[in-house]
C-alpha positions as CSV (number, residue, x, y, z in Angstrom):
1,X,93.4,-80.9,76.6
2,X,94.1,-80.1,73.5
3,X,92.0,-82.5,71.8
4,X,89.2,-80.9,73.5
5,X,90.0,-77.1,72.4
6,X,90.3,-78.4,68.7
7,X,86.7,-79.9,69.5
8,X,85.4,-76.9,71.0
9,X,87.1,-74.7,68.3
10,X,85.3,-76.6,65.6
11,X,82.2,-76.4,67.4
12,X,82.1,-72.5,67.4
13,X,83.4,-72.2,63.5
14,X,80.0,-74.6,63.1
15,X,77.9,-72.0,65.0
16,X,79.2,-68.5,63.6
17,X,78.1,-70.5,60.2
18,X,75.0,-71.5,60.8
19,X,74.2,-68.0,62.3
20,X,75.6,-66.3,59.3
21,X,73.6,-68.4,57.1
22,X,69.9,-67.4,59.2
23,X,71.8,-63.3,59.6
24,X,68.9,-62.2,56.7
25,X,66.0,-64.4,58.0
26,X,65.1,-66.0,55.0
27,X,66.9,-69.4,53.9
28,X,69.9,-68.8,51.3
29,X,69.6,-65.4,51.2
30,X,73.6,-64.9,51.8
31,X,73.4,-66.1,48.1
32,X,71.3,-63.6,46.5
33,X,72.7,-60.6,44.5
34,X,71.8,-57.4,46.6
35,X,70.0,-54.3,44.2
36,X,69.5,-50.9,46.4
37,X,67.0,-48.5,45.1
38,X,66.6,-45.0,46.5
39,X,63.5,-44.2,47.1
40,X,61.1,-41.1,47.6
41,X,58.0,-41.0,50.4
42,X,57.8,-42.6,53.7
43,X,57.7,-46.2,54.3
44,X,54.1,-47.4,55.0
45,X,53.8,-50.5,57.8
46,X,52.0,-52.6,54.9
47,X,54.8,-52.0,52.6
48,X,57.7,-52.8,55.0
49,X,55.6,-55.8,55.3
50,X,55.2,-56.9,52.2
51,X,58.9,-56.0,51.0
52,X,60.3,-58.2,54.0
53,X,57.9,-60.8,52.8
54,X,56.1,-61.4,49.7
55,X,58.1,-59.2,47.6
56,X,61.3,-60.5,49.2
57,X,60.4,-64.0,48.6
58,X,59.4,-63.2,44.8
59,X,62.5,-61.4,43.8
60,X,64.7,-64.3,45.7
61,X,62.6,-67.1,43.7
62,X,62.5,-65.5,40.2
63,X,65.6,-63.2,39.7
64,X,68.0,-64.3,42.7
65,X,67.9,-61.0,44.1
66,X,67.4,-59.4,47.4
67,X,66.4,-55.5,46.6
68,X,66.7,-53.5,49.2
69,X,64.7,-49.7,49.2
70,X,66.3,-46.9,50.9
71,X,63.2,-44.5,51.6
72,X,64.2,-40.3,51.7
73,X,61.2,-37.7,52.6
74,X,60.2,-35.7,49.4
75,X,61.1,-32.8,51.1
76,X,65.1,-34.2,51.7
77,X,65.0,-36.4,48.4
78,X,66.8,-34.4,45.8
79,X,69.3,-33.1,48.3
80,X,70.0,-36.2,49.7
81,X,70.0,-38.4,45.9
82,X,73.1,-35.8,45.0
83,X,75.0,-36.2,48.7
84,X,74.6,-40.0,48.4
85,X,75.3,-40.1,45.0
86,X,78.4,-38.0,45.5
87,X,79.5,-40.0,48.4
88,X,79.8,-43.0,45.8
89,X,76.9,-45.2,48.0
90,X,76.2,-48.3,47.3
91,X,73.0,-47.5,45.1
92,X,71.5,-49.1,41.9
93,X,68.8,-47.7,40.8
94,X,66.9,-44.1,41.8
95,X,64.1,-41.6,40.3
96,X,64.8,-38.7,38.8
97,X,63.1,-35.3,36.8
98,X,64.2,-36.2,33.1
99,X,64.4,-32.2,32.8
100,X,67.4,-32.7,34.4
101,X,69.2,-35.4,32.7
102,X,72.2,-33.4,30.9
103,X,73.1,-32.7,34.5
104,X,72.3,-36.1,35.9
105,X,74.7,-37.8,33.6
106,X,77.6,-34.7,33.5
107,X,77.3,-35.4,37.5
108,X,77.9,-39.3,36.3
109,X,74.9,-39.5,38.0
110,X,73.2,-41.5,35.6
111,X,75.8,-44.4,33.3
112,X,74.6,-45.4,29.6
113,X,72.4,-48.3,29.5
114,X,72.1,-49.4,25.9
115,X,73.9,-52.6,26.7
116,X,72.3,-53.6,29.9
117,X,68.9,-53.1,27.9
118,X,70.1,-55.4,25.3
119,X,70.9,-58.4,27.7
120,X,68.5,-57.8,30.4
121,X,65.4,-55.6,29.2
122,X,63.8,-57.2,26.5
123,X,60.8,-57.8,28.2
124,X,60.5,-54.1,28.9
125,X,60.9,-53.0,25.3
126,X,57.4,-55.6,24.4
127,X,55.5,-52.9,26.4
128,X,58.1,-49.5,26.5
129,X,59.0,-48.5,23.1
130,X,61.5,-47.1,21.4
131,X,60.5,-43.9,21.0
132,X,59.6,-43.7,24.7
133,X,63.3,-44.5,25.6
134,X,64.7,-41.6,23.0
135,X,63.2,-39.0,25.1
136,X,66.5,-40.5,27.8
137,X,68.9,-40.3,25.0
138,X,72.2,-37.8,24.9
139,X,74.4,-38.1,21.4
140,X,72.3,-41.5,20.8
141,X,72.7,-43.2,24.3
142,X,70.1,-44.1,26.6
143,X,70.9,-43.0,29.7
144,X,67.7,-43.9,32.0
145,X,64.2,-45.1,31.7
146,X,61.4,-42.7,31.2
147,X,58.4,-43.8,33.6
148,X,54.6,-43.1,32.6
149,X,53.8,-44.7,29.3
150,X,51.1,-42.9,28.7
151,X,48.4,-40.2,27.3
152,X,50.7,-37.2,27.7
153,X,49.9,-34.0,26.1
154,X,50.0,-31.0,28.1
155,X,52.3,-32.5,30.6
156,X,51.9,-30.8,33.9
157,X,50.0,-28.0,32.4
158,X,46.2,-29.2,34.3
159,X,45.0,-28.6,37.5
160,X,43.4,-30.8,39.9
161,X,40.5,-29.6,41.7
162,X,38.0,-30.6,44.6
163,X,35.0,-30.7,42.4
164,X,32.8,-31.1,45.4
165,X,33.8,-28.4,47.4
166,X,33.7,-26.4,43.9
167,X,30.1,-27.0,43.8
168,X,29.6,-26.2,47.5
169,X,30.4,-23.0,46.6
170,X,28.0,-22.6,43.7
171,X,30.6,-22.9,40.9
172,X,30.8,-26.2,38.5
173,X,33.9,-25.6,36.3
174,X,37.3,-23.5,36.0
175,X,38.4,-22.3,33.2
176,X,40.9,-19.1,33.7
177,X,43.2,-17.9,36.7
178,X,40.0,-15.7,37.6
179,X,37.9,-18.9,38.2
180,X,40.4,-20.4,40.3
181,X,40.9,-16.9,42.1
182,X,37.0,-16.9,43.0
183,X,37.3,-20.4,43.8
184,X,39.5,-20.2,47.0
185,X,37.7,-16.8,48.2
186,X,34.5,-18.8,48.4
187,X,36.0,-21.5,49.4
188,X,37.6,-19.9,52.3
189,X,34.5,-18.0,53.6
190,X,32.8,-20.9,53.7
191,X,34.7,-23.5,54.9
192,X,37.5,-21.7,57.2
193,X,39.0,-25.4,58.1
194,X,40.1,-25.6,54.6
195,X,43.7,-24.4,54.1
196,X,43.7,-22.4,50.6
197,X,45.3,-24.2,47.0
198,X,47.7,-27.0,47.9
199,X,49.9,-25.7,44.9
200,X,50.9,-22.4,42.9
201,X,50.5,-24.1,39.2
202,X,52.9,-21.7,37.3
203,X,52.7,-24.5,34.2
204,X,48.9,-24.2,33.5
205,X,48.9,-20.9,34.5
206,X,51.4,-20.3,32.2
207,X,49.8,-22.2,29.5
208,X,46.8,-19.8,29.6
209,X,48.9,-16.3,29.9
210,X,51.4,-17.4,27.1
211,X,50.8,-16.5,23.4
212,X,52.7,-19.3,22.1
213,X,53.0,-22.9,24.3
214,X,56.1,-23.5,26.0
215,X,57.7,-26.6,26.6
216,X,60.5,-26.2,29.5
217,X,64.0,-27.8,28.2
218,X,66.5,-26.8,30.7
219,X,66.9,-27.6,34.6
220,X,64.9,-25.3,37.6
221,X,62.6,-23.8,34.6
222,X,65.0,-21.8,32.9
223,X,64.6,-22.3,29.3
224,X,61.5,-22.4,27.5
225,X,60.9,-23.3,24.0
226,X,58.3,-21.7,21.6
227,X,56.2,-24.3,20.2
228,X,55.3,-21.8,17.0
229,X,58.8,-20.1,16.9
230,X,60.8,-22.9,17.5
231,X,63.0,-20.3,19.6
232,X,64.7,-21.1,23.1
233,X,63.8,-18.3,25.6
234,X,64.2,-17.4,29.2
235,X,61.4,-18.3,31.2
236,X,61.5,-15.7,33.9
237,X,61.6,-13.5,31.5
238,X,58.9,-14.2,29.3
239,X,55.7,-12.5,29.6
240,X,53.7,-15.1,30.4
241,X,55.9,-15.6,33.7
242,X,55.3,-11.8,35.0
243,X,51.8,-12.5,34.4
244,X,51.6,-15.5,36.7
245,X,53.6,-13.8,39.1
246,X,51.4,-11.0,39.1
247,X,48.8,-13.2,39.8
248,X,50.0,-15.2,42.5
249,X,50.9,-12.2,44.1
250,X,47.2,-11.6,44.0
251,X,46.5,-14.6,45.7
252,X,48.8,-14.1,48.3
253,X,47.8,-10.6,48.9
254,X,44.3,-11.8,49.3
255,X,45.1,-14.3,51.8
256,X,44.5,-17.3,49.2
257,X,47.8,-18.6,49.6
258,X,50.2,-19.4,52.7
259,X,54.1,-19.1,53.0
260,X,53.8,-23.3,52.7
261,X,53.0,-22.9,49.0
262,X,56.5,-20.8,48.4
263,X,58.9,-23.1,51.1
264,X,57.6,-25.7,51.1
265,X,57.0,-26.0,47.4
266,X,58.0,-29.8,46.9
267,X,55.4,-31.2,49.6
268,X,52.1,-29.9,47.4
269,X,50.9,-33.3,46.5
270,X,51.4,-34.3,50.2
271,X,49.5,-31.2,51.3
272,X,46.3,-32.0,48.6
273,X,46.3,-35.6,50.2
274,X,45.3,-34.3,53.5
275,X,41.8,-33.4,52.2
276,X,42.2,-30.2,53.5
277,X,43.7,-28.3,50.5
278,X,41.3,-26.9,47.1
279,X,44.0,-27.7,43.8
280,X,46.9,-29.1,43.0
281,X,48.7,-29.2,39.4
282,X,48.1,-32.2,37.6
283,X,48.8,-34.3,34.6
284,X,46.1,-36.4,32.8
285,X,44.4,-39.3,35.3
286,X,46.0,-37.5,38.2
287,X,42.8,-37.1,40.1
288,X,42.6,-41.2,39.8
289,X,46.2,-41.1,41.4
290,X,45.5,-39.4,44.4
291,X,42.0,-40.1,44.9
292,X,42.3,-42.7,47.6
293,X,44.3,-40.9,49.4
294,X,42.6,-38.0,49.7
295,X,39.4,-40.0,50.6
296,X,41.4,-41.3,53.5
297,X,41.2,-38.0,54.9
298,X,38.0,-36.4,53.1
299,X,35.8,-39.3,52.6
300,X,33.7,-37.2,50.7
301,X,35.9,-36.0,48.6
302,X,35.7,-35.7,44.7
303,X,38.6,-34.6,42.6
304,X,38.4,-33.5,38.6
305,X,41.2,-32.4,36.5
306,X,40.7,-29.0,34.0
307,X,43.4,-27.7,31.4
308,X,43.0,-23.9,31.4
309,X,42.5,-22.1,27.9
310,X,41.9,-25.5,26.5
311,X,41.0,-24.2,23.5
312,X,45.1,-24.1,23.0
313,X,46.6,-26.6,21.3
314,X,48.2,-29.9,23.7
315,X,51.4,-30.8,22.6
316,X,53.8,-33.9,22.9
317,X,56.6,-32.6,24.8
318,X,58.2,-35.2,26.5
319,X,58.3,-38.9,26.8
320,X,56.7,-39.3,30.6
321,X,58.2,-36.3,33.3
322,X,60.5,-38.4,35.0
323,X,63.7,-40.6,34.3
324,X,64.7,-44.1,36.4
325,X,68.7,-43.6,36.3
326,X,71.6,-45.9,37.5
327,X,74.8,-44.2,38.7
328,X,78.2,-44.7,37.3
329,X,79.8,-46.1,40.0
330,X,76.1,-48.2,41.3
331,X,77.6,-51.7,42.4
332,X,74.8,-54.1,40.4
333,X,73.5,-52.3,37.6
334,X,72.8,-55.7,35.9
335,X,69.9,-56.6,38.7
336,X,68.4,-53.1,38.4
337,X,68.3,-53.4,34.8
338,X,66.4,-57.1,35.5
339,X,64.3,-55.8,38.1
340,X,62.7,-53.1,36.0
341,X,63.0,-55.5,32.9
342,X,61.1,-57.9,35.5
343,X,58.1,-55.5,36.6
344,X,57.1,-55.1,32.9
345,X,57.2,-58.5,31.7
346,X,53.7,-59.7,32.3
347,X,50.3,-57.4,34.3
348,X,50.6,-59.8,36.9
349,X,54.4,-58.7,37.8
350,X,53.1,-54.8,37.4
351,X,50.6,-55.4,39.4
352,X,51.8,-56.8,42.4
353,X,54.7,-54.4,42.3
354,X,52.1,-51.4,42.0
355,X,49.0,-52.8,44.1
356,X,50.5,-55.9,46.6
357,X,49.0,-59.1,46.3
358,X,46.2,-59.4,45.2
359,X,43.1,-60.5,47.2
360,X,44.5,-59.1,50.1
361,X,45.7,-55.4,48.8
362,X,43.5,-55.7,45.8
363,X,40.9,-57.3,43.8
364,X,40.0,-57.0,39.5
365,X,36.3,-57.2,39.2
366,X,35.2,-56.9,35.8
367,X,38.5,-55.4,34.3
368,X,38.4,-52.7,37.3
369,X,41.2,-52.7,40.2
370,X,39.6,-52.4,43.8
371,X,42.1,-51.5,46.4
372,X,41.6,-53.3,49.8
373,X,44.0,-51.5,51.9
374,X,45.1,-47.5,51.8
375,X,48.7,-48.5,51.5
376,X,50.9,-47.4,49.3
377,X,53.5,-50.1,47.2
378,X,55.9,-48.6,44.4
379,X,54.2,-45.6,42.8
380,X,51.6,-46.6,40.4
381,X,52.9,-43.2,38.2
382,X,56.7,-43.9,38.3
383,X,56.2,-47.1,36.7
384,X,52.6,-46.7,34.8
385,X,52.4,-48.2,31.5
386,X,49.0,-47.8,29.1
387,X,49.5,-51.6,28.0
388,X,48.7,-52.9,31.8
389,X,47.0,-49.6,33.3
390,X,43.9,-50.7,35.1
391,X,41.7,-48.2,36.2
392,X,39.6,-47.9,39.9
393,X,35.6,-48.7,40.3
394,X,34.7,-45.4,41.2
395,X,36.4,-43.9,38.0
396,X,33.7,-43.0,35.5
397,X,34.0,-44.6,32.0
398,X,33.8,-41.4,30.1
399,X,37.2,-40.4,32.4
400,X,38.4,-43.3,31.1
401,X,37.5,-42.8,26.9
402,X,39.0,-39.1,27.9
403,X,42.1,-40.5,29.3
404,X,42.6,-43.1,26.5
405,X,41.6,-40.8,23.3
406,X,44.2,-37.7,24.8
407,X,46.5,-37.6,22.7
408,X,44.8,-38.3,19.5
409,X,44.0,-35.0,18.6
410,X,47.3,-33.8,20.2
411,X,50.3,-32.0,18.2
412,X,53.7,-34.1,18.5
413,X,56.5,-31.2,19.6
414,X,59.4,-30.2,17.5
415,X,61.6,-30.6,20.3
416,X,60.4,-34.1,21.6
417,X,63.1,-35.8,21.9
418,X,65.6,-32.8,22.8
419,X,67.9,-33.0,25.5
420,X,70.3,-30.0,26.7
421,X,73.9,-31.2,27.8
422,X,75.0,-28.5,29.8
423,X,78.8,-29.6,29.6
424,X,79.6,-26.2,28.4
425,X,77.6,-23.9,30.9
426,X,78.0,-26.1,34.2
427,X,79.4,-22.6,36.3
428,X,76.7,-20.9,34.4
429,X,73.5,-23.3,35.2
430,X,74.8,-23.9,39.3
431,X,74.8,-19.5,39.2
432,X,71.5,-19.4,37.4
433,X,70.1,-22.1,39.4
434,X,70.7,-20.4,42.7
435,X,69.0,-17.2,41.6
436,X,66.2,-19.2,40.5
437,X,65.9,-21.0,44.1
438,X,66.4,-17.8,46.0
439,X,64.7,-15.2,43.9
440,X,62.5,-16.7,41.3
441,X,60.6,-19.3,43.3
442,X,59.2,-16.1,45.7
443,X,58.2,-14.3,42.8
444,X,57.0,-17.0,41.0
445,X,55.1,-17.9,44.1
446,X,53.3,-14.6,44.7
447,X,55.7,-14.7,48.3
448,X,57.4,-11.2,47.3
449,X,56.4,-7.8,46.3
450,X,56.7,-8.2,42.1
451,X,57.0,-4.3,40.8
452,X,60.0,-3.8,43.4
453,X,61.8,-7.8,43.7
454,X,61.4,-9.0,40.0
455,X,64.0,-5.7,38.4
456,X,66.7,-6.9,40.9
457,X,66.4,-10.5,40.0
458,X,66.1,-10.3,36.3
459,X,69.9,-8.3,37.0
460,X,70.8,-11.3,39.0
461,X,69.6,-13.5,36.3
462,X,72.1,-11.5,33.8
463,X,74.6,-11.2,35.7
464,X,74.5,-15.0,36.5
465,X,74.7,-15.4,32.3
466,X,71.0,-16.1,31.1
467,X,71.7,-14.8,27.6
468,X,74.8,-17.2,27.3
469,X,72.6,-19.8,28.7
470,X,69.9,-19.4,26.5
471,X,72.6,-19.0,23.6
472,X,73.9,-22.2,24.6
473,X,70.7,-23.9,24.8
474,X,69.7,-22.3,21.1
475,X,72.9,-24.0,19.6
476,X,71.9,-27.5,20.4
477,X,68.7,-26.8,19.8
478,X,69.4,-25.6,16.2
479,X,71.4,-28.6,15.4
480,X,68.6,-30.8,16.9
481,X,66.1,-29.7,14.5
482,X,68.4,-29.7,11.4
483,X,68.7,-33.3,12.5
484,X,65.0,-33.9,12.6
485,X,64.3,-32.6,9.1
């Protein structure tokens, strides 16, 4: 009898181990190191797919890793990267605003990855350089990877427009706020299923309404710096701002803009995407981003990017918008750092992490990439890089000599490079930034009566401590400079 129970006993220890070894479906996966990225945007049926399968398989085979992609909503993403982070869960790698860095890493958001770049990125530095990674640095660390290698003058200061419904109307260009503002009046009398401008654009329209260019260096827009006074200011209180919150109050008074635009702010590429929406801001190229998917809803749809007042000078401000970052306490740091060291070691890798695989999500016909499905992989624009870019058949060569030749004739910014720590004015920046989410973002946004809501915010502002703030932010920025020279 007992004989038999030891048999039996050994007999289930044999099962439970077989089972654990088949628990992830794929043989010897129990083995592989796990990397968890946190991710924005919904999770497409093709790319569950092909992360469960061809992507799995690839990351097993060549780096031993299984990488696992938690997916938030844009609209929960930022809220939900701090709770997670906070809670200390299990995450690697995650995307970010580089605008915010100072607080990323003071959060220990974000740890220092100069050695993990020196073991396991040396592929990436073939195709990222140096100076790309300064524009991540704090006291001469790096502390994250800036994405978008590429043309990047004016950041965020153009405006992408449906150049087909634009014509419709009887207009071919726009060139000033008053353009734009005739624009969506036509647009709306003739084609009442359209739903108005996807997006505000405070940058460009700041760009046009300021004297000097600003370059924003602090977190929720605060601080602004003069590219011809080399002077830190506050934004909201800057003339140029009052002038596009005049403006947008125009548009909202006029029934050009809905409540969507002001509460929704963080869901205006989503809305353009629909097809049903007249502008959106931009950066260069981004009408080849989002071109496919707007087509998916507006086959006929054309998109073309403008910089208002382009007579202005474009300047250099900042190395790609956004930041890849690895929290302190992230469990494998040393995968993440080989998986994105992995994506930019050869096109092929950058492709099939951008596009799928190709002849089934894509094919290359002569040097152009044809997409073959609508889905969506890891984000072409958080991991873009001008030595592997490939650009659609539909996109016209002269787009593509624009895009290329940008930045030639752009001015490089004294403050490229320039990154606030906020270690001093943490109590400050959470005050400020809480006027700027309640108050600001409704003026800003045209949502709020300006001549009576803007004098009670600007004392909120003070009261919060702007001017310390903006000293603050004046004293580093001093020392930054007197560094450069």
């Amino acid at each position: 009898m007992a004989r038999k129970m030891l048999i039996l006993l050994a007999l289930l220890i044999a099962s439970v181990s077989v089972l654990a070894g088949c628990g992830g479906g794929k043989e010897g996966e129990a083995a592989l190191e796990t990397v968890t990225i946190l991710y924005p945007g919904e999770r497409s049926d093709r790319m569950d797919e092909f992360l469960q399968n061809e992507f799995a398989d690839k990351m097993a085979s060549e780096l031993g890793l299984k990488v696992e992609v938690v997916f938030v909503p844009w609209a929960q993403y930022w809220e939900q990267k701090d709770i997670m982070l906070a809670a200390n869960e299990p995450i690697d790698l995650y995307w970010d605003g580089l605008p915010d860095l100072s607080t990323i890493v003071n959060k220990k958001q974000a740890m220092a990855l100069d050695d993990l770049i020196q073991q396991h990125g040396q592929d990436m530095l073939k195709v990222l350089p140096k100076e790309q990674l300064q524009g991540a640095t704090i006291d001469g660390k790096v502390y994250g990877i800036p994405s978008a290698y590429a043309p990047s003058s004016a950041m965020y200061q153009l405006v992408a427009v449906r150049q087909d419904i634009l014509e419709a109307v009887g207009m071919s260009e726009v060139k000033t706020p008053d353009d734009l503002k005739e624009f969506a009046a036509k647009a709306k009398e003739k084609f009442p299923e359209m739903k108005g401008p996807a997006d505000i654009i405070f940058k460009p329209l700041t760009r046009y309404f300021a004297d000097e260019q600003y370059n924003w260096i602090a977190v929720e827009d605060l601080v602004v710096f003069g590219e011809d006074s080399k002077k830190a200011y506050s934004y909201y209180e800057t003339e140029a701002f009052q002038e596009v919150a005049k403006f947008n109050r125009s548009m909202y008074d006029g029934g050009l803009y809905t409540e969507d635009l002001t509460i929704k702010y963080n869901e205006r590429d989503s809305r353009m995407q629909t097809g049903l929406y007249l502008w959106v801001e931009g950066s260069l190229g981004k009408e080849m981003e989002i071109i496919d998917a707007v087509k998916a809803n507006a086959p006929e749809a054309e998109i073309k990017t403008y910089l208002l007042a382009e007579e202005k000078p474009r300047y250099v401000t900042a190395a790609g918008g956004e930041v890849l970052g690895m929290p302190v306490n992230a469990p494998n740091p040393e995968g993440a750092m080989k998986f994105i060291n992995w994506i930019y070691k050869s096109q092929d890798n950058y492709l099939f992490a951008l596009y799928g695989v190709e002849g089934k999500d894509y094919e290359i016909v002569d040097g152009r990439i044809k997409k073959l499905t609508a889905s969506e992989f890891f984000y072409e624009w958080m991991f873009r890089n001008q030595n592997y870019q490939l650009f659609g058949p539909e996109v016209a060569q002269a787009s593509i000599d624009q895009y290329k030749s940008w930045d030639d004739d752009a001015v490089r910014s004294a403050s490229l490079g320039f990154r606030f720590n906020n270690e001093n004015v943490k109590l400050i920046e959470t005050a400020l930034k809480e006027v700027a989410g309640k108050d600001m973002a409704a003026i800003r946004s045209g949502f709020v009566d300006f001549e009576t809501e803007y004098p009670k915010a600007i004392e909120k502002l003070k009261a919060a401590g702007i001017d310390e703030y903006v000293a603050e932010v004046q004293r580093q920025l001093d020392e930054f400079l007197a560094n450069q020279k």
